[in-house]
C-alpha positions as a Markdown table, in Angstrom:
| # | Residue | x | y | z |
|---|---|---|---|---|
| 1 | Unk | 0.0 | 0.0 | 0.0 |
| 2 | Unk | 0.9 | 3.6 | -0.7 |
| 3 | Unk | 0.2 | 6.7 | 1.2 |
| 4 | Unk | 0.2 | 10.0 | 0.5 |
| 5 | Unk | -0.7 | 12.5 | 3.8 |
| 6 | Unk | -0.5 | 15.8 | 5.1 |
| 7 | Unk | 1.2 | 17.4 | 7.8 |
| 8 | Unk | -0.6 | 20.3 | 9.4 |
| 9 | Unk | 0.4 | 22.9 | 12.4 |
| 10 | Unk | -1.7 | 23.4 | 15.4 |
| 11 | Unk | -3.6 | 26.0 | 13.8 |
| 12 | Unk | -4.2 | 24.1 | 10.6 |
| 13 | Unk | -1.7 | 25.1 | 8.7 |
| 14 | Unk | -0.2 | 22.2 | 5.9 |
| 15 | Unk | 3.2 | 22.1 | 6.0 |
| 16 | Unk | 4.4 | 19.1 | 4.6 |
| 17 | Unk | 2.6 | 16.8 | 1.9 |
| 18 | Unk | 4.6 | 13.0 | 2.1 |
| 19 | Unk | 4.4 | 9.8 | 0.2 |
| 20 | Unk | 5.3 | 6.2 | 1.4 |
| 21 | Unk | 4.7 | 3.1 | 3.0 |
| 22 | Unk | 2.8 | 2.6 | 6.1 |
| 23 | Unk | 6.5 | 2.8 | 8.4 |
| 24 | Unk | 7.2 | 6.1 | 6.6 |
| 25 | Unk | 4.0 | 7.5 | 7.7 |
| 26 | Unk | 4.5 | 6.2 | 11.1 |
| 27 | Unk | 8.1 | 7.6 | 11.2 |
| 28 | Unk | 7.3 | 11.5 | 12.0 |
| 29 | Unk | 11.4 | 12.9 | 11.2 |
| 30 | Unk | 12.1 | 14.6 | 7.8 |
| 31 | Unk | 14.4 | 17.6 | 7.3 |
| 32 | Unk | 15.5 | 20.0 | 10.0 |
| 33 | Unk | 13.1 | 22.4 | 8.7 |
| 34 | Unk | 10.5 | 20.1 | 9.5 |
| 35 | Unk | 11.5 | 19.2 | 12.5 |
| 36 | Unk | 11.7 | 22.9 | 13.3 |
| 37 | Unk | 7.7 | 23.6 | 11.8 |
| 38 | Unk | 6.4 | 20.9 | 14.4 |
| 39 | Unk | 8.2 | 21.5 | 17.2 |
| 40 | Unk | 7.7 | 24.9 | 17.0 |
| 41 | Unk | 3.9 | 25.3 | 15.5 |
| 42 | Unk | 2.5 | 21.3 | 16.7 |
| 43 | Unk | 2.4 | 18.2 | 14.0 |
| 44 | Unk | -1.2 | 16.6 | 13.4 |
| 45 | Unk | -0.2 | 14.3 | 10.5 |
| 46 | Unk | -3.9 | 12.9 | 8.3 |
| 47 | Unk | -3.7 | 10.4 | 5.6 |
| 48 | Unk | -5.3 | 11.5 | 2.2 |
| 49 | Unk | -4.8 | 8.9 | 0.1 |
| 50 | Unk | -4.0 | 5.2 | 0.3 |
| 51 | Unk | -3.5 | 3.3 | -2.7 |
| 52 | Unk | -2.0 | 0.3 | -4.6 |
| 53 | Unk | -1.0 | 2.1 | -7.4 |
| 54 | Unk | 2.4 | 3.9 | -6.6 |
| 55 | Unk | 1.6 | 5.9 | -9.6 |
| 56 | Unk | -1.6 | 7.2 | -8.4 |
| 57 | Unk | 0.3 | 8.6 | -5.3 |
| 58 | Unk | 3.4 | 10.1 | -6.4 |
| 59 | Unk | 0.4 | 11.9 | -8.3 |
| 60 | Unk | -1.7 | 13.3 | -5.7 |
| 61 | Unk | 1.9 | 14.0 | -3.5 |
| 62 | Unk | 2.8 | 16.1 | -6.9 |
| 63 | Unk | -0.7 | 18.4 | -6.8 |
| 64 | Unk | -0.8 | 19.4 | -3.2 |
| 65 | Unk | 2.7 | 20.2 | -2.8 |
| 66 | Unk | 1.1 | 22.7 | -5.1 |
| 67 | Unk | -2.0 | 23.5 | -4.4 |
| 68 | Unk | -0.8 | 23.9 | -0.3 |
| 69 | Unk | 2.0 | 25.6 | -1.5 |
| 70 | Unk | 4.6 | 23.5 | 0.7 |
| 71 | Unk | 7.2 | 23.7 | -1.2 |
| 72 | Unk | 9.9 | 26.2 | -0.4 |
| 73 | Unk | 10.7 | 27.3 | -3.7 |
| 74 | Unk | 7.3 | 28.1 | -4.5 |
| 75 | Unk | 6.5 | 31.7 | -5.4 |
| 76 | Unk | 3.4 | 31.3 | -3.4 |
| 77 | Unk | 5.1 | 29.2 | -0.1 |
| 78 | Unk | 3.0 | 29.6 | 2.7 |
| 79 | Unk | 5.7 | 30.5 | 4.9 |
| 80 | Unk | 5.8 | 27.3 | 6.9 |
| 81 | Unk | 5.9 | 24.8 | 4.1 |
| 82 | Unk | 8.9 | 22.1 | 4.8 |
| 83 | Unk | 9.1 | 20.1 | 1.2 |
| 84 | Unk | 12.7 | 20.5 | -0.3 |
| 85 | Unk | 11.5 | 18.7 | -3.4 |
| 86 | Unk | 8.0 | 19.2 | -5.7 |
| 87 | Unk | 7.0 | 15.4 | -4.9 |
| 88 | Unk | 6.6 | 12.6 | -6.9 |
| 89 | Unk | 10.3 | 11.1 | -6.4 |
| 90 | Unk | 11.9 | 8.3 | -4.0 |
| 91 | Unk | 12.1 | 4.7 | -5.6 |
| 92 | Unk | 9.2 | 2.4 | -3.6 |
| 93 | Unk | 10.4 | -0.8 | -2.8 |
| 94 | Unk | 14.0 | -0.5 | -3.5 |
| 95 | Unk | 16.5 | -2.6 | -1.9 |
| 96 | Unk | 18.7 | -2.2 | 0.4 |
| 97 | Unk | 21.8 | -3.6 | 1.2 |
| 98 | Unk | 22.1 | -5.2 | 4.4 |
| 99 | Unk | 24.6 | -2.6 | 5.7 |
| 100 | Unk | 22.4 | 0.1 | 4.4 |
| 101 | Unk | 19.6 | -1.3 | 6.4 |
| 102 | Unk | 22.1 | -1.9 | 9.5 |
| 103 | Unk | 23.0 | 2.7 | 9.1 |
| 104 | Unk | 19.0 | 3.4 | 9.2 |
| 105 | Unk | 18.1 | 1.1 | 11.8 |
| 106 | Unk | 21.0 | 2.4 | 13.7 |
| 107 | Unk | 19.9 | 6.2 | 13.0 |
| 108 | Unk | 16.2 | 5.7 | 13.5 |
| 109 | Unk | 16.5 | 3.3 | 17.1 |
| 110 | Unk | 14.7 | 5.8 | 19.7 |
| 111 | Unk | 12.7 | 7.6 | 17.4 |
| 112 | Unk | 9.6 | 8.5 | 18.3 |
| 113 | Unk | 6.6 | 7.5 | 16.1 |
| 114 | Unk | 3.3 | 9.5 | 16.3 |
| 115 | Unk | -0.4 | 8.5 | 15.9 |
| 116 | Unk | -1.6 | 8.4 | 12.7 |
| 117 | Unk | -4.8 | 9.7 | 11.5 |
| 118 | Unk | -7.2 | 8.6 | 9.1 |
């Protein structure tokens, strides 16, 4: 399954629009200018789309990084949006080498991983 969700400040502003698997939904880091956003304006994280079709969601990921305007180098940016990128990239399902996997498991161990909502 693919999601594609939405991360909003306390106040309801969307600052980050995210594509993945359920463990990257579940995994709440990003960027430091992320990290900054929630811990300074709150994170309530909502799922808008969950699919089979990767296509589909890289897709929808694509449009509301524009239409919410959460990415930085948009003319329009919001002022709080955290997206580095316009969506629609990272390689679903790639594989990893087992050292690979050994570096992220070491850098994500103690992380803390929010509620989800639906």
């Amino acid at each position: 399954m693919f999601f594609v969700y939405v991360d909003f400040t306390d106040d309801g502003r969307p600052f980050y629009v995210g594509k993945g698997n359920v463990d990257r939904v579940a995994l709440r880091k990003r960027n430091k200018h992320h990290s900054h956003v929630a811990a300074k304006h709150g994170c309530r994280r909502e799922i808008v789309l969950e699919t089979t079709c990767e296509f589909d969601a890289c897709n929808r990921e694509i449009r509301l990084i524009a239409e919410l305007h959460t990415f930085v180098g948009d003319i329009h940016w919001n002022g709080v949006g955290t997206n580095h990128t316009v969506g629609g990239e990272g390689p679903a399902g790639h594989i990893l080498s087992l050292k690979s996997k050994e570096k992220i498991g070491a850098a994500n161990r103690g992380k803390k991983r929010g509620p989800i909502s639906h």
